[in-house]
ZAMARGU-4260 file (C-alpha; in steps of 0.2 Angstrom, whole numbers, plus 5000, padded with zeros to 4 digits):
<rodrens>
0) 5495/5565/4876 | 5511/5563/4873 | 5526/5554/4884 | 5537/5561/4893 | 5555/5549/4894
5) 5556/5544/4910 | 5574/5551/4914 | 5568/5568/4909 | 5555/5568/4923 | 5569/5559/4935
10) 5580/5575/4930 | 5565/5587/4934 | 5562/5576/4952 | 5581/5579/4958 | 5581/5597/4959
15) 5579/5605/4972 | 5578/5622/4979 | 5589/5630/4993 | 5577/5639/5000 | 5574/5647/5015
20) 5587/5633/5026 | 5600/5638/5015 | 5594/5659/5016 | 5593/5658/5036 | 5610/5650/5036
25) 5619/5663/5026 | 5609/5678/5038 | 5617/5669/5051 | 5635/5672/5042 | 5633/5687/5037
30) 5628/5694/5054 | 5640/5684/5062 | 5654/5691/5051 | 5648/5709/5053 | 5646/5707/5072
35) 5665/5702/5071 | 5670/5716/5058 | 5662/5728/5071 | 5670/5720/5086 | 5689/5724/5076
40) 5683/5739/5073 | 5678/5744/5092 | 5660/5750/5089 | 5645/5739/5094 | 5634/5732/5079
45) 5617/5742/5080 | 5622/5754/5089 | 5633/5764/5077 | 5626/5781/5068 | 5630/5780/5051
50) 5635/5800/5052 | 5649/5795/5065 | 5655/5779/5060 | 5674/5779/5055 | 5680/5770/5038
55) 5681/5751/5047 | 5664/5753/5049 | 5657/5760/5034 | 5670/5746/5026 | 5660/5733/5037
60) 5641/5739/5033 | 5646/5738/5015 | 5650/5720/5017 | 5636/5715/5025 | 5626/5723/5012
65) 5635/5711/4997 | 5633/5697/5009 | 5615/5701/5009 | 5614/5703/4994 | 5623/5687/4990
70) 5611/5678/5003 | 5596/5683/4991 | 5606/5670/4977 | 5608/5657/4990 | 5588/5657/4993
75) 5584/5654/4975 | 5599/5642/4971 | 5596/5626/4965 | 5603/5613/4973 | 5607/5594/4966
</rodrens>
């Protein structure tokens, strides 16, 4: 069997992942932002067509889909 050095398996103990904390938080920011994006905009989040929705909001929706997406890196980060 062979032996690990100890401040290898110290190194390995320390990380951690972000996980879904850190992904529900950045939902929550990304929704917020949107909700306020919308709000400037003057249309109502969810309750906008995408068909009739002016440049601001087509501007806002695409966003909050890189702030989704961004969310995605935040759940699979690795935190110290």
């Amino acid at each position: 069997m062979r032996v690990i050095p100890l401040f290898t398996l110290f190194a390995e103990i320390s990380v951690v992942t972000a996980g879904p904390a850190a992904y529900g938080i950045c939902q929550a920011g990304c929704a917020a932002v949107v909700t306020a994006c919308y709000a400037a905009g003057g249309a109502t989040w969810g309750a906008t067509l995408g068909a009739t929705a002016g440049p601001t909001i087509v501007a806002c929706n695409t966003a909050f889909g890189t702030c989704q997406a961004a969310c995605w890196a935040a759940l699979i980060a690795l935190t110290p």
